[in-house]
Each structure stands twice: as C-alpha cells, then as structure tokens.
DRENVOMI-347032 format. One record per residue (C-alpha): x, y, z; residue in one letter; chain. Coordinates in Angstrom, 3 decimals. Each point is the difference from the previous one (the first is absolute). Layout:
N
       c1       c2       c3 rest kette
        X        Y        Z    A     A
...
This chain:
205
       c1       c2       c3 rest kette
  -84.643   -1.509  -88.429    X     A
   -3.011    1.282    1.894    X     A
   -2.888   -2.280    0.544    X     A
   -2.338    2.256   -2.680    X     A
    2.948   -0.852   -1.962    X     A
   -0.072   -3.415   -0.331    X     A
   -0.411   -1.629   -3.294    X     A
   -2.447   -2.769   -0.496    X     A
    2.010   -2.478   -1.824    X     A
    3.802   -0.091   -1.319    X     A
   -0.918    0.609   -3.498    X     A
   -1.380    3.276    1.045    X     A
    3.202    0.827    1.914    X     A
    1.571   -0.742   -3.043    X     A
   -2.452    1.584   -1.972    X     A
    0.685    3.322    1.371    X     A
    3.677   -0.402    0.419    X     A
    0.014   -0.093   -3.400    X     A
   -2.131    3.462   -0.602    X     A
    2.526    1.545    2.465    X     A
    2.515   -1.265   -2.157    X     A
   -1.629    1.310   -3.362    X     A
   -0.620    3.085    1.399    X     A
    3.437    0.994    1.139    X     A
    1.184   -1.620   -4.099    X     A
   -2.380    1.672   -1.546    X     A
   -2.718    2.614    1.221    X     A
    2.336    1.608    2.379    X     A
    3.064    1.413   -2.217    X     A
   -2.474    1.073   -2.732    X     A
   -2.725    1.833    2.729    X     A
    1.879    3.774    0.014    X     A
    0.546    0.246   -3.321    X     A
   -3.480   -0.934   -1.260    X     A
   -1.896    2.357    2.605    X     A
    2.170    3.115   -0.909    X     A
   -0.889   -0.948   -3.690    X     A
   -2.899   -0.680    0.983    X     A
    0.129   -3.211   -2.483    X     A
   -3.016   -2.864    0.625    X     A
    1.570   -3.006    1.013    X     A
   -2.132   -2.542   -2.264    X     A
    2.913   -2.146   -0.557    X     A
    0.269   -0.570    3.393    X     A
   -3.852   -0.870    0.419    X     A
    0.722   -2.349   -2.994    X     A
    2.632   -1.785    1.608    X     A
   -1.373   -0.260    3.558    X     A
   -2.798   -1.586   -1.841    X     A
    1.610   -2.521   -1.895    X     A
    2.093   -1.074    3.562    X     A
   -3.519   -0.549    1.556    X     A
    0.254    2.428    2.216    X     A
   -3.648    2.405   -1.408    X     A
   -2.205   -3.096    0.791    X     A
    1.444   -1.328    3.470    X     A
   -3.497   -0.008    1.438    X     A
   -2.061   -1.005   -2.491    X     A
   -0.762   -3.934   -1.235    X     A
    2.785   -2.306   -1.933    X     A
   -2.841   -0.656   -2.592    X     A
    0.045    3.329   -1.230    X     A
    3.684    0.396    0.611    X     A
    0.089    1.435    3.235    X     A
    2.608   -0.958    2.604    X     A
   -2.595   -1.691    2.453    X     A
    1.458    2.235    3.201    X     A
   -1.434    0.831    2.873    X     A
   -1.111    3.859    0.044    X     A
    2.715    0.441    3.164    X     A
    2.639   -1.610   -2.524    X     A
   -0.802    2.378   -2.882    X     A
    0.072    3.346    2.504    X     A
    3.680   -1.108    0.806    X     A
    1.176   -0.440   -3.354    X     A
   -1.742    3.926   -0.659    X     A
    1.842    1.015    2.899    X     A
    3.418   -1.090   -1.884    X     A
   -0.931    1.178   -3.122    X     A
   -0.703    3.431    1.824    X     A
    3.241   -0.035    1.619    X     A
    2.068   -0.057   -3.383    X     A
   -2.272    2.522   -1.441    X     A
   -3.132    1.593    1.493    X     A
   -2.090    1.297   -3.287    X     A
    0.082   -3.874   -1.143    X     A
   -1.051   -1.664    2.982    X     A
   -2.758    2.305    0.147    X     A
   -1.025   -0.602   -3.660    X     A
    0.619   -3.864    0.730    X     A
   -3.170    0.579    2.536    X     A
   -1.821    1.972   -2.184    X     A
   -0.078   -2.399   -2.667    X     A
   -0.364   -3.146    2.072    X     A
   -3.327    1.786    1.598    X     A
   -0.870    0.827   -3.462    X     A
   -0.034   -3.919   -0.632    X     A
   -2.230   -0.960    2.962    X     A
   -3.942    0.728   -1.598    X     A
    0.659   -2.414   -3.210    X     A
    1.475   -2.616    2.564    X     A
   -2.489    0.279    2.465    X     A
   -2.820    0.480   -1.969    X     A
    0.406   -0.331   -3.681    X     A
   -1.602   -2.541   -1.641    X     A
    2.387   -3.104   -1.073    X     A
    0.249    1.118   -3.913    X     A
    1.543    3.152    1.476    X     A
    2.156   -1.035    2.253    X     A
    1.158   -2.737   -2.794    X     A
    0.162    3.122   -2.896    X     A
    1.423    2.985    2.770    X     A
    1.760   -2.083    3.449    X     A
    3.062   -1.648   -1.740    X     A
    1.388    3.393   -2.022    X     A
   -1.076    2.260    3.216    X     A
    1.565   -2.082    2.596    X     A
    3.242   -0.854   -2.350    X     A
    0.864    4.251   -0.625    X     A
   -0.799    0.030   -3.545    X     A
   -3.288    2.069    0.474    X     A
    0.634    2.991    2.777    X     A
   -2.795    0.687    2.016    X     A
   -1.518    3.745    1.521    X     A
   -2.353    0.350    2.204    X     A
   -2.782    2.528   -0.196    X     A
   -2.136    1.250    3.510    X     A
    1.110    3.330    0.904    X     A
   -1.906    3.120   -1.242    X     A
    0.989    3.577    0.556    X     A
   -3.218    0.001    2.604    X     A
    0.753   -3.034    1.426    X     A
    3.430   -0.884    0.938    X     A
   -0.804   -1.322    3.267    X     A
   -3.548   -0.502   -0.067    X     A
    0.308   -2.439   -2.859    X     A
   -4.255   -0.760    0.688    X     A
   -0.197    3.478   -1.477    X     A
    1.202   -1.136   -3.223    X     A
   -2.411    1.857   -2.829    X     A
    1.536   -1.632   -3.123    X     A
   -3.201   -2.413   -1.606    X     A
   -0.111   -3.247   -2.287    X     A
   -2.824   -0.121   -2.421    X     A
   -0.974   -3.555   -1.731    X     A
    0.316    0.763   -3.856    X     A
   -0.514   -2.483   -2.830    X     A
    2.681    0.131   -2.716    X     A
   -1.521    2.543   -1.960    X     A
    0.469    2.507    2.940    X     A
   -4.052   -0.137    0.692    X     A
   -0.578    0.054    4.018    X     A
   -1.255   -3.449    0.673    X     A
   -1.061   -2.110    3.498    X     A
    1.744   -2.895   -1.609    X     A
    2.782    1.716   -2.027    X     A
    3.390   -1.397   -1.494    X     A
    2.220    2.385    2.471    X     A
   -0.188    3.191    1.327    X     A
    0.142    3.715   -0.394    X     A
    2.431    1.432    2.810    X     A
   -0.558    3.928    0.988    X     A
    2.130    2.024    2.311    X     A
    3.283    0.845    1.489    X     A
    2.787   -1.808    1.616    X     A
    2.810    1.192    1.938    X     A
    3.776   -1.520    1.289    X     A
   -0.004   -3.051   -2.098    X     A
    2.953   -1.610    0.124    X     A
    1.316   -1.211   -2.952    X     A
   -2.209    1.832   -2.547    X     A
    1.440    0.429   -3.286    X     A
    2.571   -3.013    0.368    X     A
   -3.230   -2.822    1.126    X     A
   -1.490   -2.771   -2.198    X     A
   -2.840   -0.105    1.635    X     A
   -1.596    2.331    2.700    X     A
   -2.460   -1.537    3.163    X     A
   -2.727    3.121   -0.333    X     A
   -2.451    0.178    2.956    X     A
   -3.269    2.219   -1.055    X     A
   -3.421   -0.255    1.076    X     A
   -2.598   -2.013   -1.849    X     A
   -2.854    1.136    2.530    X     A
   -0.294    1.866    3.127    X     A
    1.237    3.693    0.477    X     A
    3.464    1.372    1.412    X     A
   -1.877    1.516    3.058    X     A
   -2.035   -0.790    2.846    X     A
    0.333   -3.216    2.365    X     A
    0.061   -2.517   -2.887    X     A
    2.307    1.874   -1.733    X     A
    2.299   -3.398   -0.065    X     A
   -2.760   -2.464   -1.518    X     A
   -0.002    0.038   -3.988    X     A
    3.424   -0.099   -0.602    X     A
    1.456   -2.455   -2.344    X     A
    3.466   -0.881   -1.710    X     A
    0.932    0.235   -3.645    X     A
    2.566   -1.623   -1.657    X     A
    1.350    2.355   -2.675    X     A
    2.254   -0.433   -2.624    X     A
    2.129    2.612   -0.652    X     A
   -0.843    1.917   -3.484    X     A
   -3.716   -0.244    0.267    X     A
C-alpha cells in the first residue's frame, strides 16, 4: 500500500475493508441495471446510512462515525468502485450535512444531525445557477427575512428565497436541500462573493 495510502488506525483498515466488501455484495451487482432504468437508489442511501457509513466524518454525538476526513474519502472511493452514481451521491449528501454541523446552533443539530447523518433524511445541495456554474460568487438567487405572515421583516421568522438553480443532485428524491442565495451584496463586481449565506430547506416548502 502506498504511503498516501496508509490508514491511520486498524479500525479504519477495517473500516474500509468492510465498504469494499459491501460494495462488491451489494452496490455493485445492482449498479447496471438501475442506471439503464434509470431507478434512484434510495434504498441503498438508506442502508449505507443505517451501517454508519453517511456520517463517517462527522461527531459520535450526533451519530457520526468520528473518522478522520482521509478515512471517509477512502471509504467514498469503495463505494465508487461498486457503483459510481452512489458514491457520488454519498458526497453530495455528506457535503450537504456539513453547514448544520459546523454551524448550526445545538437545537438543530439535536432536531436535524442524528436523522441526516443516519440516511433517513437525503440531503441536495443547491449552488449552481445557469449563470454561474463555475463562478459560484456570481450566484444571483436572494434570501429575504419574512415574518410568518409573509410581511418582509429585518427580524423575520424565515425567509423568502427568489431565483434559479441548476445541476442539483438529488432534487426530487432529497429531504432536505442546503440552498446558498444571497442575503446582501450583488452577483457582480469584486465583492461579488461577500453576502452569501446558507439555508437549510426542508423539502415541500
């Protein structure tokens, strides 16, 4: 095993030993099948989920695995190898995750974390525009503060999101969708990247 290779501890050898082996049990004899239906896989979201394997790099006390980030890109790489389309929506919804643990308050990483982390809420996440694939600064969508009565408001309940968003990954099948849109600032000009925030969005709203 190459030296970038090297596993920090035996658990995590065994950790992803046992991805490999999941993957060639499970993700790998059902992969063709499902892409020429073109059938989402949530069952297999669900399951990698409840085997631990959505919140490797996240903390136990939400029900995370507790890995190291180098651990977690392994296991994607294994989950990849038995079938591509999951491994990529395995990152998806992990990076979906990261805002509410990194910066949600504790009531919502108590009330969102454990479901999110465990599969039973699928996550999308929502930065691309049609304008701004690569220039994600350029972003135009906008968050206005709105009390519950829909009234624009400085201190309002949520917010009122306008615009368009492009190549999400897992829309129509997520839970819950991590929506970046601008709450100040404009989508041009050399601060085109300040004013930006992160919504947490239930899906059905």
């Amino acid at each position: 095993m190459p030296a970038s290779r090297v596993l920090p501890t035996d658990e995590a050898t065994d950790l992803v030993r046992l991805v490999r082996e999941l993957a060639d049990k499970e993700l790998h004899p059902r992969a063709a099948e499902a892409e020429a239906t073109e059938r989402f896989p949530r069952d297999m979201f669900t399951m990698l989920g409840r085997a631990g394997i959505l919140g490797l790099p996240y903390p136990e006390e939400y029900g995370g695995g507790g890995q190291p980030y180098e651990v977690y890109l392994q296991v994607l790489e294994e989950i990849g190898r038995g079938w591509a389309g999951v491994g990529v929506g395995v990152s998806v919804h992990t990076l979906s995750c990261f805002p509410v643990a990194q910066w949600g308050t504790p009531e919502q990483r108590d009330r969102f974390l454990p479901d999110m982390l465990a599969g039973e809420l699928l996550g999308a996440y929502c930065l691309s525009e049609p304008q701004s694939g690569s220039d994600a600064a350029a972003l135009a969508t906008t968050a206005v503060p709105v009390r519950g009565n829909g009234e624009t408001a400085a201190d309002g309940d949520g917010y009122r999101i306008d615009g368009v968003k492009a190549w999400i990954s897992h829309a129509g099948q997520a839970d819950f969708y991590t929506v970046f849109a601008r709450t100040s600032g404009r989508p041009e000009g050399r601060d085109r990247a300040r004013g930006i925030s992160c919504l947490h969005v239930p899906a059905g709203i």
